[in-house]
C-alpha positions as CSV (number, residue, x, y, z in Angstrom):
1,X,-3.0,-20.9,-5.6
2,X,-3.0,-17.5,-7.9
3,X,-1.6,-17.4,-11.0
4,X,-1.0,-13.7,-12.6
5,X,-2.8,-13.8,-16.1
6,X,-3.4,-10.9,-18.5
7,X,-5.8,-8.2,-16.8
8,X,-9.5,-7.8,-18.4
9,X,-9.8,-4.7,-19.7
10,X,-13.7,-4.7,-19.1
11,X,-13.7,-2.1,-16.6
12,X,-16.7,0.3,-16.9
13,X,-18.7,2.7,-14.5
14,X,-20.9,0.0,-13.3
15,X,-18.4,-3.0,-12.2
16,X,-16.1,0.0,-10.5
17,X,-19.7,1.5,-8.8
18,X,-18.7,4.9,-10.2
19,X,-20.5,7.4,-11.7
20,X,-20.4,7.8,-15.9
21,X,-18.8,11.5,-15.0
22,X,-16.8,10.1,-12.4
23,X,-15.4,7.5,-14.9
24,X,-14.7,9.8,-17.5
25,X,-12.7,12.1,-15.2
26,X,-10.8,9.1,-13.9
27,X,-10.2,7.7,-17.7
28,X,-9.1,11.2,-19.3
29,X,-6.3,11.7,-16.0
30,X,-5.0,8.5,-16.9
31,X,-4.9,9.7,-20.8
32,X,-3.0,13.0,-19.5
33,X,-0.4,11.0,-17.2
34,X,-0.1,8.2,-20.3
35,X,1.1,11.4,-22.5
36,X,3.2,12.7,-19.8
37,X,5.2,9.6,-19.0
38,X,5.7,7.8,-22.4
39,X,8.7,6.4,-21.3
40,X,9.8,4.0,-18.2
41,X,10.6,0.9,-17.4
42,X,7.6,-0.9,-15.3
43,X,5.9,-4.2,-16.0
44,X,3.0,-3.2,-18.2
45,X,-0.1,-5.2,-17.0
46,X,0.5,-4.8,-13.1
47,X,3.5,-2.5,-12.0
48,X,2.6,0.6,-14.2
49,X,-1.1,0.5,-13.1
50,X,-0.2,0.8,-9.3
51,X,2.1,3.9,-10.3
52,X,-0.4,5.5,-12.4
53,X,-2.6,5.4,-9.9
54,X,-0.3,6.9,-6.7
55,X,0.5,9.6,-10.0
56,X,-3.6,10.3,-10.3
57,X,-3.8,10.6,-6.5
58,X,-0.8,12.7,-5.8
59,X,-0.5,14.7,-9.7
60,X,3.0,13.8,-9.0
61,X,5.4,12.6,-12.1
62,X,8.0,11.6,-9.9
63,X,7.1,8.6,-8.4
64,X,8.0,7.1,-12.0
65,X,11.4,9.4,-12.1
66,X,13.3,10.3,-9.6
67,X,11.3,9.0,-6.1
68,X,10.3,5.8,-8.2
69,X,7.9,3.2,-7.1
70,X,9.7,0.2,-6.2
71,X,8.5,-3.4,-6.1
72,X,11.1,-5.8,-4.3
73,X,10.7,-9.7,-4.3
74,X,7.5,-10.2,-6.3
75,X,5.4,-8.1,-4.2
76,X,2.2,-8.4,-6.6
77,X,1.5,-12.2,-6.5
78,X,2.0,-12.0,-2.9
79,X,-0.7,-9.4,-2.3
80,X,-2.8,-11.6,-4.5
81,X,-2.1,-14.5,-2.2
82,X,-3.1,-12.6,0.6
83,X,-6.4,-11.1,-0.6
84,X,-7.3,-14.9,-1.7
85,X,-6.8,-15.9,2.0
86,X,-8.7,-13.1,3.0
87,X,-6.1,-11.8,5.4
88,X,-6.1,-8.6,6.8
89,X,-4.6,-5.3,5.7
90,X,-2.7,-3.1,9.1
91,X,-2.6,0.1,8.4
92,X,-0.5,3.0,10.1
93,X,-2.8,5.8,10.3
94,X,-6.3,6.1,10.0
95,X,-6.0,8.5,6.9
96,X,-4.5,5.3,5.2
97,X,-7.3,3.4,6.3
98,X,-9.7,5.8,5.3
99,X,-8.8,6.0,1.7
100,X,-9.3,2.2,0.9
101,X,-12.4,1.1,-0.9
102,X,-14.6,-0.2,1.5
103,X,-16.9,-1.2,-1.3
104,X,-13.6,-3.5,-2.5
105,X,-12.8,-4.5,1.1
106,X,-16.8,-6.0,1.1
107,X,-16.3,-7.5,-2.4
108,X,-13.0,-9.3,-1.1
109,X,-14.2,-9.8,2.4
110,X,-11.0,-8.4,3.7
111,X,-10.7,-6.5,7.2
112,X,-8.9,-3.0,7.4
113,X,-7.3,-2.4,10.9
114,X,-5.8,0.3,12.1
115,X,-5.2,0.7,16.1
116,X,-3.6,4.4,16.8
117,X,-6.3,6.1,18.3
118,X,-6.9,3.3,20.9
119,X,-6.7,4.3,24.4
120,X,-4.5,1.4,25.4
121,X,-1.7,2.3,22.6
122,X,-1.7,5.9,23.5
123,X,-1.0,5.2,27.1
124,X,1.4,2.4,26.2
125,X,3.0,5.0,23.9
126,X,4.0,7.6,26.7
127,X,4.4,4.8,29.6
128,X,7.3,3.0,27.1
129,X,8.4,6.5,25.2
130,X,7.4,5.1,21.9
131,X,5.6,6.8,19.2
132,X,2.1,5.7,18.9
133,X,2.4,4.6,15.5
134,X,5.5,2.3,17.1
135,X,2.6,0.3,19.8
136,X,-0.2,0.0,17.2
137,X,2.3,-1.9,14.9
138,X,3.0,-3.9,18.0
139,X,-0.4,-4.7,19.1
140,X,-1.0,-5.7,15.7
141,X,1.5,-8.4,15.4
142,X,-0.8,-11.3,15.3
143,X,-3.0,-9.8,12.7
144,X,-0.1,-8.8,10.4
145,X,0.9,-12.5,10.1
146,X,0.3,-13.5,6.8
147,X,-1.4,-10.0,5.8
148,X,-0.5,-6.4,4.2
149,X,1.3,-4.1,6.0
150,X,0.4,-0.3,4.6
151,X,2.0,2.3,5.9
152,X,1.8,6.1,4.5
153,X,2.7,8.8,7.3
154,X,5.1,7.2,10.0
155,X,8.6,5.9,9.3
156,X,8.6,4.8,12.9
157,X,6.1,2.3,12.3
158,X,8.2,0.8,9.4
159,X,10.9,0.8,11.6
160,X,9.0,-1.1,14.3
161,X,7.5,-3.4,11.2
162,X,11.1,-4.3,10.3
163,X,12.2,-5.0,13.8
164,X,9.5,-7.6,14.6
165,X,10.2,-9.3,10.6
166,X,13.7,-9.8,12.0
167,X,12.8,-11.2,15.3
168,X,10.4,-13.6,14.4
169,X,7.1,-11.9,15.9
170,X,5.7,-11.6,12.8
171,X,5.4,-12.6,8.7
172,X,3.4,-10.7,7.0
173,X,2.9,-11.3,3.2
174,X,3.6,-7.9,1.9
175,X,4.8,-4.7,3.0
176,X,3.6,-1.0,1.8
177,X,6.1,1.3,3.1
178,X,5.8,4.6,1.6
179,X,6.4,7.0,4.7
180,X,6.8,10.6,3.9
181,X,8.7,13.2,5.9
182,X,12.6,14.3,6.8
183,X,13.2,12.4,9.7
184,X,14.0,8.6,9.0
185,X,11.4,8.6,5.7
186,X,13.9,7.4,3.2
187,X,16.4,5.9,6.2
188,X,13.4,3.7,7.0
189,X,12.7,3.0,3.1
190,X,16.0,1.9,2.8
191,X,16.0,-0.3,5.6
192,X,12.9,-2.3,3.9
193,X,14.7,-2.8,1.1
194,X,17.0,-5.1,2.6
195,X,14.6,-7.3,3.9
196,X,13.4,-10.9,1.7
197,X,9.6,-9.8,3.0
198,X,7.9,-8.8,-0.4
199,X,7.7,-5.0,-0.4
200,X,6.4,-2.1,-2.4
201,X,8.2,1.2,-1.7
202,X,9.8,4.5,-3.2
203,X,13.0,5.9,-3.2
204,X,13.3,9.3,-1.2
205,X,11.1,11.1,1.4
206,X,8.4,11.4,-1.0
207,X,4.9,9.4,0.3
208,X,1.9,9.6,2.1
209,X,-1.3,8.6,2.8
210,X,-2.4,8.8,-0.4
211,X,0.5,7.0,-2.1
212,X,-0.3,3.8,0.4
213,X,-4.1,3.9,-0.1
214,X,-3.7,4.8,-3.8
215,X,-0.9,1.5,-3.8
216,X,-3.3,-0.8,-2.0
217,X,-6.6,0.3,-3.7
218,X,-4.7,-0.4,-7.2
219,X,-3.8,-4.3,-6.1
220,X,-8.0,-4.3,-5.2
221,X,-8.7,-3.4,-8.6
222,X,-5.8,-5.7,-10.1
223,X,-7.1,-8.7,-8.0
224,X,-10.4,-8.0,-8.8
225,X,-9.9,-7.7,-12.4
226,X,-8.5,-10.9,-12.7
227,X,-10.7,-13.1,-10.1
């Protein structure tokens, strides 16, 4: 069972396998956003480090304002629950994939998986008319029960994520949904919302690949600080 409890604050260069200059840099952007946003309304020891960080990926202040980081039905302690089972973590794209720590996916022993550039989803894509990011969701079913779901590029594959939630195919623990784009980004963000599956998400068409990576590698470092 996980129990959130106060975050160490014993991070250095050496237990984040950074450089001292790399550290530095990382420390005085977080001292810049910190004096940038004095004001808002996130939990202090958990929430506000996951949007700090999508701010220091994206130098993008309005993911605390306006297109604000949401987290709906105690996303955090889910994640944690997941991570402690090991479960996997589906991502979308491969760029969302990408940007996770691997050196934190070792640590945790957690498997990335990411299926859009199979063969067998691009042909099932154009034999069923789907987007390809619609069949790797699909064909990822069975690994998404009980994992995280991070998706940073395609509001199709949220779509398709939402649609198997409400039928039954699947449970995952916790749900990154931060497409980006005009068509269906904020429709499909919305939809999410109104789910009881544990979600992290923004409001508006803001998002990215960065923003889910950035989300995802920020509940790593949480999980990790606390283990």
């Amino acid at each position: 069972m996980v129990r959130i409890k106060s975050v160490a604050s014993n991070e250095s260069p050496e237990n984040r396998s950074m450089s001292i200059r790399s550290f530095d840099i990382e420390k005085t952007s977080f001292k810049i956003i910190e004096e940038s946003i004095k004001d808002h309304d996130y939990e202090l020891q958990y929430e506000w480090p996951i949007v700090r960080r999508v701010i220091h990926a994206t130098a993008d202040f309005d993911f605390a304002t306006k297109e604000k980081i949401i987290f709906n039905h105690s996303p955090i302690i889910s994640v944690f629950k997941a991570i402690q089972n090991c479960s996997h973590i589906i991502t979308d794209v491969e760029m969302v994939r990408a940007g996770i720590s691997k050196i934190n996916l070792k640590k945790l022993n957690i498997e990335s998986i990411c299926k859009i550039s199979d063969q067998t989803i691009i042909e099932e894509a154009k034999k069923h008319n789907k987007t390809r990011a619609e069949m790797a969701m699909l064909s990822c079913k069975k690994e998404m029960d009980g994992g995280v779901v991070v998706i940073g590029n395609a509001p199709t594959a949220l779509y398709e994520t939402i649609r198997m939630i409400k039928e039954n195919l699947t449970k995952p623990s916790v749900v990154i949904g931060v497409p980006v784009g005009f068509v269906s980004a904020l429709e499909s963000k919305t939809e999410l919302l109104k789910t009881n599956i544990p979600s992290i998400t923004n409001l508006g068409r803001k998002g990215g690949s960065s923003v889910a990576s950035s989300i995802i590698n920020a509940l790593l470092l949480l999980y990790l600080q606390i283990k």
